[in-house]
MARROKOL-281913 format. One record per residue (C-alpha): y, x, z; residue in three letters. Coordinates in steps of 0.1 Angstrom, whole numbers. Last residue first. Layout:
BEGIN
rec py = Y; px = X; pz = Z; rest = ALA
...
end
This chain:
BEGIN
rec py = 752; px = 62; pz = -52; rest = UNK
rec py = 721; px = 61; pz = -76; rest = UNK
rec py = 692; px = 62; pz = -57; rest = UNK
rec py = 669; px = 87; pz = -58; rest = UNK
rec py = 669; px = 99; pz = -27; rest = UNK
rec py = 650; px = 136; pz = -20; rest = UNK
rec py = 616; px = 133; pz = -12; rest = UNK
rec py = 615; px = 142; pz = 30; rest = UNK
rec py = 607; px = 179; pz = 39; rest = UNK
rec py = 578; px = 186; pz = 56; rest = UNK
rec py = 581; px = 226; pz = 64; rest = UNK
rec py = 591; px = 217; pz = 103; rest = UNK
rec py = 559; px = 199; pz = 105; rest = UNK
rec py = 535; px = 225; pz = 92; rest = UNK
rec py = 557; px = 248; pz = 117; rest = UNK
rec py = 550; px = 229; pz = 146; rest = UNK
rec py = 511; px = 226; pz = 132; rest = UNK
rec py = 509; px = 264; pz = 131; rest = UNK
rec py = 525; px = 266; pz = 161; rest = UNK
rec py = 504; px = 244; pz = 187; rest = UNK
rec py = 471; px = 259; pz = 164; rest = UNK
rec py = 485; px = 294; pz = 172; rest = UNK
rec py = 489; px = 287; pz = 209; rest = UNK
rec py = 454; px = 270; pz = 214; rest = UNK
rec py = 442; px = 301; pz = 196; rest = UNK
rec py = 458; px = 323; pz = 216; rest = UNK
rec py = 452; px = 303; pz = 249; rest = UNK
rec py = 412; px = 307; pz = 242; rest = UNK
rec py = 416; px = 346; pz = 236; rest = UNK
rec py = 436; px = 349; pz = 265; rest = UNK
rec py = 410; px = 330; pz = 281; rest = UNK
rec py = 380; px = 347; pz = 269; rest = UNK
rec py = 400; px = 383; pz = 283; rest = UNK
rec py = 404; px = 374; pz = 313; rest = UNK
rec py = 432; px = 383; pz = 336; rest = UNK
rec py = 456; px = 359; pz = 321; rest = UNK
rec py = 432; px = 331; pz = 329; rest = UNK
rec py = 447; px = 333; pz = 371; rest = UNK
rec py = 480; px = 326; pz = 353; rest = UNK
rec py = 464; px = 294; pz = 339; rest = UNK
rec py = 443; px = 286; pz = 368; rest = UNK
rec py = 473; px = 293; pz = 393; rest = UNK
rec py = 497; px = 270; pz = 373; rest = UNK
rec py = 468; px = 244; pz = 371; rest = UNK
rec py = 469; px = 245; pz = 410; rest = UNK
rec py = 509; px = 242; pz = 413; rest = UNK
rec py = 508; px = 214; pz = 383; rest = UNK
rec py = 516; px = 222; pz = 352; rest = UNK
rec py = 537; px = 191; pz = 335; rest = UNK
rec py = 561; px = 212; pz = 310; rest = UNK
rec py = 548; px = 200; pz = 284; rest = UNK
rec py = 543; px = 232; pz = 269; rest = UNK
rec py = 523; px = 241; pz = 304; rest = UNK
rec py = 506; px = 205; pz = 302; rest = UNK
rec py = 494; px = 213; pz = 265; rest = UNK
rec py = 483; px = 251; pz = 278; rest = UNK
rec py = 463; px = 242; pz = 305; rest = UNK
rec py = 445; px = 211; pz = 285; rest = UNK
rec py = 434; px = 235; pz = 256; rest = UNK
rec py = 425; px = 264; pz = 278; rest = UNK
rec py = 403; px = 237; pz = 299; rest = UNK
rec py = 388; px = 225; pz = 263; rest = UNK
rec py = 383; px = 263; pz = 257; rest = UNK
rec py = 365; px = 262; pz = 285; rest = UNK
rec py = 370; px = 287; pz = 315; rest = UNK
end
């Protein structure tokens, strides 16, 4: 499995758009260790970049109310 197949598996899982088939691929890539490693760092990146966003806090106003 690709890490661009890892990639695509594990956006339509978070998604929640797996298909039956991709289902099976993805549990199926449980059992192997490039793919666990391929999902990991699909999963960190998903995460990091989650958090990256959650940390961006707007300027505060400086208008005078």
């Amino acid at each position: 499995m690709s890490n661009h197949d890892s990639s695509y598996l594990i956006e339509q899982l978070l998604n929640n758009n797996l298909s039956r088939a991709e289902l099976d691929e993805f549990l199926a890539g449980l059992h192997n260790v490039d793919a666990i490693q391929a999902y990991s760092d699909v999963l960190e990146a998903h995460f990091n970049e989650l958090i990256r966003q959650n940390n961006h806090t707007p300027a505060p106003d400086t208008q005078a109310e």
